[in-house]
N, C-alpha and C positions, 0 to 999 in steps of 0.2 A: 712379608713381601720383600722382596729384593731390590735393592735399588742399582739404576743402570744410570752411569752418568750421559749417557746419548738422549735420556729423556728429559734430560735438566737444562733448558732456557737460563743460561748464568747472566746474571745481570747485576748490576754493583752501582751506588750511589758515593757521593765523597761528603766528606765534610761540612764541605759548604753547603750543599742541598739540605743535610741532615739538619741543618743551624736552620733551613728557611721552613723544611716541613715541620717540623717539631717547635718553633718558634723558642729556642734554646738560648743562653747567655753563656757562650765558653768559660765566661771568667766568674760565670758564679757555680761551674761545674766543676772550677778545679779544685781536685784533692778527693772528687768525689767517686764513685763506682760506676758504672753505665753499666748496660750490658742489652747489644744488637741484636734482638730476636725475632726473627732468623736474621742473620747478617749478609748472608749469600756472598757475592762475590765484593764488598764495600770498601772503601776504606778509610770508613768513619773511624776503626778503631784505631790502625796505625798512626793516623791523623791526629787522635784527641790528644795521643802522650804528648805531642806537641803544644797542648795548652794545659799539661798535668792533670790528665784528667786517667783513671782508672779504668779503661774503656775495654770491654772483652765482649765476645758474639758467642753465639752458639746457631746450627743449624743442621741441617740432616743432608747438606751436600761436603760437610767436613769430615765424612769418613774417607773422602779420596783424596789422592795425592795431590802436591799443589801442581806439579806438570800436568797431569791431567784437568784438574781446573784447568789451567789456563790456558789452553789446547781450545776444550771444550766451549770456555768464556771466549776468545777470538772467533771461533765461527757461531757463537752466540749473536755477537755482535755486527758479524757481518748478515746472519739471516734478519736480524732486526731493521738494518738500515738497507739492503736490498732495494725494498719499499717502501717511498717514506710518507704513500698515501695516506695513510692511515695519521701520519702526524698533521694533515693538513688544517685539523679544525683547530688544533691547539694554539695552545698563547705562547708565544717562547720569547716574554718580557723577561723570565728570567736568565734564560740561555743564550736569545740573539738569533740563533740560526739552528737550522740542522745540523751541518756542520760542527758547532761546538757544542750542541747536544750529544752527538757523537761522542768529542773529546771528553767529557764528562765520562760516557763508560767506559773509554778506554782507559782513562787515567786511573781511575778506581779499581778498575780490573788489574792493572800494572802495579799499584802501593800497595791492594789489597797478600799476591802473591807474593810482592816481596817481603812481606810482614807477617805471613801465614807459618804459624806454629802451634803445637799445643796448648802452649802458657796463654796464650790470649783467644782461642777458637777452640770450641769442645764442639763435636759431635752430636746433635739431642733434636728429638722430632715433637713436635707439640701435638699432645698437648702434657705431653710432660718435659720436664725440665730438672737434671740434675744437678740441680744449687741446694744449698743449704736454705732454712726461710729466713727471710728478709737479707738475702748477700748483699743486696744493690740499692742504691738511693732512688735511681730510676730504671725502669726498663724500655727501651726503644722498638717498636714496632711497626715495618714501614710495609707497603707494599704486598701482603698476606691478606692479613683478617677483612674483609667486605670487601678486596677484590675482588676476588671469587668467592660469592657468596653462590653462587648456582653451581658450587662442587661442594664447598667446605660449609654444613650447614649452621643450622642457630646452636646448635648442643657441641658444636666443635669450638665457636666460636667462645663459650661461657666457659667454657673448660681451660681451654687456654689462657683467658684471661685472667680465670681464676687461679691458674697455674703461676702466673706473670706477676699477678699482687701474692701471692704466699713469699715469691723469693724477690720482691722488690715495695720500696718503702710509694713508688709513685708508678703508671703507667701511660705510655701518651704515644697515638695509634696514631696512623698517618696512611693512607686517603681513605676517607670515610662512603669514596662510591667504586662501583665494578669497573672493572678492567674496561668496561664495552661504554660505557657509562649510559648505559640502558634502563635505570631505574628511575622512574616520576613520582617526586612527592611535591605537595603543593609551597613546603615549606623551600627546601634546600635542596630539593632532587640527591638527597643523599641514599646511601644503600636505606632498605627497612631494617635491617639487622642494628645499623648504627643507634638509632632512636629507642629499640628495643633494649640494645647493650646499656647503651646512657641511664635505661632508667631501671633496669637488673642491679649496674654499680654505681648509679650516683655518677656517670661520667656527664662532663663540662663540654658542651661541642664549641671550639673556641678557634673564631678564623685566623690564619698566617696569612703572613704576606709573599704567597706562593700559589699559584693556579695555573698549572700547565693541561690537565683538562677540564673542562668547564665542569663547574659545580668541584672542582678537585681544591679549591683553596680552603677546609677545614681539618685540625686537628682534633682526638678526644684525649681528654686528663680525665686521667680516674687515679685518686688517690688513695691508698690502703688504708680504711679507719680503723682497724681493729688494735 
């Protein structure tokens, strides 16, 4: 299948989101390996050397140039904020406003391009991933797996993550419901896939102190025991 970048929704988180979804300690990261799977438009990685940390991405929108990203990432961002109906039911305790929810993509969009190369962004579509096994201490995971859980199903999902612990010593998934946030459970209104995944690997559903959509404030730690 071909990939066209007119189909790709670029969208990029920073740092600092990364620290509140992932419930992360910079300074016990440092010295350590990361790696953003998929990282899309972020720039969690250029971000981390700043606290020494080893941070590298991979994803299936880095086979194109970075001009074109960032082309494509700008009218991404204005199709997003057009309408910001959609953001009305959200919490933005950690944002503040629309407005600086905005600034959040754009910033990331902006550090993510100017730090885009080889040496730290490969190319790789999940559910495979070409790292050697165990490359990385963790692997980061935001915004993919039980988002779209009504495209990408329960066999894409186990694969991938099975993929995720072969080449990393830890793994920890971030938001655990759909994009629509359409799924009722009596427990957490989380995706079903999450509950399903947790008890496939032994994952921890363990809450951050982060909820921009409702029911959106958990992360999953799944640890590689082998």
């Amino acid at each position: 299948m071909s990939l066209i970048l007119d189909d790709f929704l670029i969208t990029g988180r920073t740092f600092e989101e990364y620290v509140a979804f992932f419930d992360l300690d910079a300074e016990a990261l440092r010295g350590k390996k990361v790696l953003d799977c998929p990282g899309g438009a972020s720039s969690f990685v250029a971000q981390a050397r700043d606290f020494e940390i080893e941070a590298h991405a991979c994803d299936m929108l880095y086979r194109f140039e970075r001009d074109a990203i960032l082309e494509q990432g700008l009218k991404s961002i204005d199709h997003i904020y057009r309408d910001v109906s959609w953001m009305e039911d959200n919490n933005f305790e950690f944002y503040g406003s629309i407005e600086r929810h905005r600034s959040f993509r754009e910033n990331a969009l902006t550090q993510f391009c100017d730090d885009y190369n080889p040496v730290y962004y490969r190319y790789a579509q999940l559910p495979k991933l070409l790292y050697d096994d165990q490359t990385f201490d963790i692997v980061l995971s935001s915004h993919l797996l039980f988002v779209y859980d009504d495209r990408l199903d329960i066999h894409f999902h186990i694969e991938s993550i099975r993929e995720m612990l072969r080449i990393g010593r830890e793994v920890r998934l971030f938001p655990l419901i759909d994009f629509k946030n359409s799924r009722v459970d009596e427990e957490k209104n989380l995706s079903p896939y999450a509950y399903a995944i947790a008890e496939i690997f032994g994952g921890e559903i363990i809450p951050v102190d982060f909820e921009f959509q409702k029911n959106g404030g958990y992360m999953m730690r799944i640890l590689n025991r082998n």
